[in-house]
N, C-alpha and C positions, 0 to 999 in steps of 0.2 A: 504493500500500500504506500501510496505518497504523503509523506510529511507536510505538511500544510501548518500557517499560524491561523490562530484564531481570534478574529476580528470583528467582528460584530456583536454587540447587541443590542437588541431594543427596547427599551422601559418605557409602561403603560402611556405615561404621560409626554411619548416621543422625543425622549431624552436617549441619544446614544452612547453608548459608552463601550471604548477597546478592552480587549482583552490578551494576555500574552501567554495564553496555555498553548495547548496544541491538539489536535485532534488529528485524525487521520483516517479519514471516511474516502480519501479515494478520488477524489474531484479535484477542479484545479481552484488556484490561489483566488481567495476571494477579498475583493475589496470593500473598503466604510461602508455599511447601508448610509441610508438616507434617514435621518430622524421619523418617528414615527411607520417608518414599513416594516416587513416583517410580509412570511406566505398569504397571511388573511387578512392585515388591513387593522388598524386601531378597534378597540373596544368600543363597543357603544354603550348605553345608556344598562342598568341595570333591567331586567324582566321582572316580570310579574313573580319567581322564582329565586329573586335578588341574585340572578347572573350575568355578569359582562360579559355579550358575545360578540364576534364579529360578526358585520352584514352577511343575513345569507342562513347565520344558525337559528337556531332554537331547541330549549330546555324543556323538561316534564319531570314531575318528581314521578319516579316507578314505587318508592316502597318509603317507609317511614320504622323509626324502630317501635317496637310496642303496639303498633296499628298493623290491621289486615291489608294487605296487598290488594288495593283494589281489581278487582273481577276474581279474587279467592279468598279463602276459607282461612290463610295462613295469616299467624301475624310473623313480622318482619322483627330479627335477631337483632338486639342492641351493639354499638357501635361494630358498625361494619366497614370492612377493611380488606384485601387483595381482592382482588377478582379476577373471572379470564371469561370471556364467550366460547359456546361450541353450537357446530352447527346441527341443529335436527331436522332433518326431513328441508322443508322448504323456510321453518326457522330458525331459533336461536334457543340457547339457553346463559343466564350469566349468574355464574358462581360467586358467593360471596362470603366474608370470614367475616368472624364476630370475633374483637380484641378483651371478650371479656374473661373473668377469671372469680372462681367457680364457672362451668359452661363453654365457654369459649363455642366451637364447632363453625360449622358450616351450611350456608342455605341456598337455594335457587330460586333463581323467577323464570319460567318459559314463555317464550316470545312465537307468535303467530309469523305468516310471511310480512303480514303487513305492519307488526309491529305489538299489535294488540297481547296483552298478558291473559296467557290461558291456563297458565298454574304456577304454585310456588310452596315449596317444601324443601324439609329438612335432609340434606347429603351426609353429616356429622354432627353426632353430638358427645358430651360428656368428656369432653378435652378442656386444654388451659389456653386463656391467650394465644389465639391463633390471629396471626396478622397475617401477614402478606404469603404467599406460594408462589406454584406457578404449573401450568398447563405441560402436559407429555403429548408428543408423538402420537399416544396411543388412546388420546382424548380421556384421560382421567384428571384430576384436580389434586396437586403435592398441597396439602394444607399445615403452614409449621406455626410450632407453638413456640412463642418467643417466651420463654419462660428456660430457667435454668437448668439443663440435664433435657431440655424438651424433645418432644420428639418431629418427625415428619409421618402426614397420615394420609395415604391415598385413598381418594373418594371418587366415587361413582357420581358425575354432575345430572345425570337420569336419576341418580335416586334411588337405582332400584339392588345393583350390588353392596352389599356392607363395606361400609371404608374399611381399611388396612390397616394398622401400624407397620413403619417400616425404619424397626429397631437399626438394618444396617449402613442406615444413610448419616447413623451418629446424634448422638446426646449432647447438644448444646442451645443455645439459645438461637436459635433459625430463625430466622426472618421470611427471605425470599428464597428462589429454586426456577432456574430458567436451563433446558433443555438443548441438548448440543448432540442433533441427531447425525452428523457425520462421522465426530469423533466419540457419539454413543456414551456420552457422559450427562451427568446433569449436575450444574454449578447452584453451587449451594454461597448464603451471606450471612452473615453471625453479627446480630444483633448487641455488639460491646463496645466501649467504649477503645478495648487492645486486641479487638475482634479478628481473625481470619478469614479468608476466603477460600473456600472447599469445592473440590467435586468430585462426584461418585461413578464409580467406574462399574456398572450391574455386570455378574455373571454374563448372562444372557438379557442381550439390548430387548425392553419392554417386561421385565419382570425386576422389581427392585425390591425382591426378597432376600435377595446376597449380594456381594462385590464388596469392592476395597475404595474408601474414603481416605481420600487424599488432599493436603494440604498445599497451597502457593505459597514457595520458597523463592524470598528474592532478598536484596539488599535493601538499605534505605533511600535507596532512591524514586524519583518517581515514575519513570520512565525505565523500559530497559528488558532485555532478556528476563525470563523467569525459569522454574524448574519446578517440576509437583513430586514429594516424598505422603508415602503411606503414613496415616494414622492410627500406630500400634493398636491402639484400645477405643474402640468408635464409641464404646457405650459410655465415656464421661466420666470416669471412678476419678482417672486425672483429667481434667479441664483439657478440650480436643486440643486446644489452643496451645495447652505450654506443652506437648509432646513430642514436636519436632524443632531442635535446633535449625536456627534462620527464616521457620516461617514468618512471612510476613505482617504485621499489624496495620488496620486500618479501624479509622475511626468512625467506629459506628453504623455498620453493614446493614445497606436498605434493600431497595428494588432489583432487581437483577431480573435483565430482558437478553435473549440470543436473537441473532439474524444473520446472515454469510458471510458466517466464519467469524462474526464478534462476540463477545457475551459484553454489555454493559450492564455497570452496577453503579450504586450511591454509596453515600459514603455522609449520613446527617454532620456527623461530631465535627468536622471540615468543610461541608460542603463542596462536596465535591462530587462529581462524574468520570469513573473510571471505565477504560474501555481494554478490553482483554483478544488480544491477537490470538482463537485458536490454532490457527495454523503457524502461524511466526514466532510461537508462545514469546509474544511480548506484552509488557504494559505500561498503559500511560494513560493521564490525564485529557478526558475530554474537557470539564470544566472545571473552573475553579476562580468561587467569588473571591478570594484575594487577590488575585493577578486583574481584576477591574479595575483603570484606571477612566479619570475622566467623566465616570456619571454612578449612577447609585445600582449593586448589582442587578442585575434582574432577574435573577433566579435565586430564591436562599430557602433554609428548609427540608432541601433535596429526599423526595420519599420514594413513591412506587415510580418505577419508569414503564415503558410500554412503547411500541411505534409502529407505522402503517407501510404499505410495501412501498412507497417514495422514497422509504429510506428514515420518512420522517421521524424524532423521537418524542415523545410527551412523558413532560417529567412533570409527577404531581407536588405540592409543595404541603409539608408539616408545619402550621402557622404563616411564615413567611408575609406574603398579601394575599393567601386563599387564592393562589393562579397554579391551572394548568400550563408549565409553559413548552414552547417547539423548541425544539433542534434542529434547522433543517442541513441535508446533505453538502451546503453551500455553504453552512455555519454561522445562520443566522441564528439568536436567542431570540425569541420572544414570546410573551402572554400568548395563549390562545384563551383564554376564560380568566375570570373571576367571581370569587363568591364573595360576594358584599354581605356583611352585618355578623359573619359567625366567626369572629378573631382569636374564639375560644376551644375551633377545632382544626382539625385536617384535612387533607384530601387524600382518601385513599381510592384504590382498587380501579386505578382508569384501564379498560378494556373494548375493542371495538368489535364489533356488531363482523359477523364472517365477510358479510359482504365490504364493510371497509366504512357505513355511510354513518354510524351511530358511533355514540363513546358512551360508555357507562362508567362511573365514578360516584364515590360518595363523599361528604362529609360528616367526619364521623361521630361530632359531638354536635351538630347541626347549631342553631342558633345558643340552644340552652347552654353549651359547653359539656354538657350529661350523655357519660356512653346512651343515658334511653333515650338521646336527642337526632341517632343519630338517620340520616335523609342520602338516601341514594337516588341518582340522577340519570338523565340519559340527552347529551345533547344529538343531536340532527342538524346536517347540512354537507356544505361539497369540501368532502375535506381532501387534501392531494391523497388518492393512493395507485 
């Protein structure tokens, strides 16, 4: 891939501001935006649903926590958090985690061709703090408990197989889990402040009942060749973390998305966007609000990431200004959404609709600040994919 700096960004209020990280998506050198551009255009006014969207979108709240899913029977799991879409039949289904504790688990809403919610039930239950995951190959739901010694638990987003425990993917505090179907792993983020990055190498690719968890081995830099050494003991007696001299620490392991040949992840404690070469096993810095010179960051918070097949990335923000924001392949930063009035929560679980045209995301303490506050969404319109 070609080296490229990284130069642009856009903040809400058409303020730009450089950046001097680097990213490496493969495109050529790109120059200053123009204050206020960006793929979609300045935000516009708040909705009825207190969302800044660009011209062209619109929002619907799909579920609420502690309330029935409109058109079912179900109510809706307090604070809700990762998500992913799967496709059925001519619809959709979107999985989503509940970050609480007692409970925790996981729920669905099914989605008609047109859109319409035609059911919503329970995929997991009776776990801890489950936040973020991440979608298989094999259309099932990794759902990890960020909680200490936690586990990972595969779920059936139908509903209809028993989720799993999948004691060999390692006891630690999990966060995210994004799929690397070439080289048949799946990259695992540890939720700590002297957190690792991990991936699990199954037996047999599509069954994550065995295999060897393995730790990223590098220096302190931030940039640069890597190495992955085995995690003698996956189950946690010793902390996964302090088991291999050299593994790496990163602050604070969030979102973690794959696409050809990248694994991108977050990094809260720093703020940052790291991007993981699996074929070149290299890594570096896609973002990073300290190297913002010139305007105020535009991205801070850095939670679940996710991206459409443009290339594009959407990274959701914990606190921050309540904005979904892009990444585009040219390396522009900027808002794609804002949620006005809830400064008290997050935004997690943004996922998109198979076809490419919907995004579903929540916040997770909704206006009250209260995991029972918590409001998942669904914007619509033409998004690049």
């Amino acid at each position: 891939m070609e080296r490229r700096t990284l130069l642009r960004a856009v903040a809400l209020g058409g303020t730009s501001a450089a950046l001097g990280g680097t990213l490496w998506r493969g495109a050529a050198y790109a120059a200053p935006a123009q204050p206020g551009s960006g793929p979609y255009g300045a935000l516009g006014a708040a909705d009825a649903n207190g969302i800044r969207l660009p011209a062209g979108f619109t929002s619907r709240v799909v579920a609420r926590s502690r309330q029935t899913v409109p058109g079912t029977s179900y109510t809706w799991h307090d604070a809700p958090d990762g998500g992913a879409c799967y496709a059925d039949g001519t619809g959709w289904i979107y999985v989503s985690n509940s970050e609480v504790n007692p409970g925790g688990g996981a729920s669905a809403v099914r989605f008609s061709a047109t859109g319409a919610v035609t059911a919503a039930y329970r995929v997991l239950s009776g776990t801890r703090t489950n936040c973020a995951g991440g979608r298989t190959p094999w259309n099932t739901w990794l759902s990890c408990e960020e909680v200490d010694r936690g586990y990972v638990y595969e779920t059936d987003p139908w509903g209809v197989q028993a989720a799993v425990r999948r004691d060999a993917m390692g006891r630690f505090k999990h966060e995210a889990a994004a799929a690397d179907p070439v080289r048949r792993v799946v990259y695992l983020t540890e939720d700590v402040t002297d957190g690792c990055f991990y991936r699990f190498r199954p037996t047999a690719w599509g069954d994550l009942s065995a295999g060897t968890l393995e730790v990223l081995v590098a220096g302190a830099a931030t940039s640069g060749p890597v190495t992955w050494a085995r995690v003698p003991d996956p189950t946690g007696a010793t902390a996964t973390r302090d088991q291999v001299s050299g593994a790496k620490r990163f602050n604070g392991g969030e979102g973690c998305y794959y696409a050809d040949g990248v694994c991108w992840f977050t990094t809260k404690g720093d703020n940052r966007v790291w991007q993981y070469d699996a074929a070149a096993q290299t890594l570096e810095l896609a973002y990073d609000d300290s190297l913002v010179t010139g305007g105020t960051a535009p991205l801070t918070g850095v939670d679940n990431v996710t991206g459409t097949g443009s290339g594009d990335l959407f990274v959701a923000e914990d606190g921050g200004n309540m904005e979904i924001c892009v990444i585009t392949p040219d390396d522009v930063i900027a808002p794609f959404l804002r949620i006005d009035g809830q400064s008290g929560s997050e935004i997690t679980g943004p996922a998109f609709s198979p076809d490419g045209t919907r995004l579903y995301f929540s916040s997770q303490r909704g206006t009250s600040g209260s995991s029972s506050g918590g409001i998942t969404y669904e914007v619509r319109g033409p998004f690049r994919t």
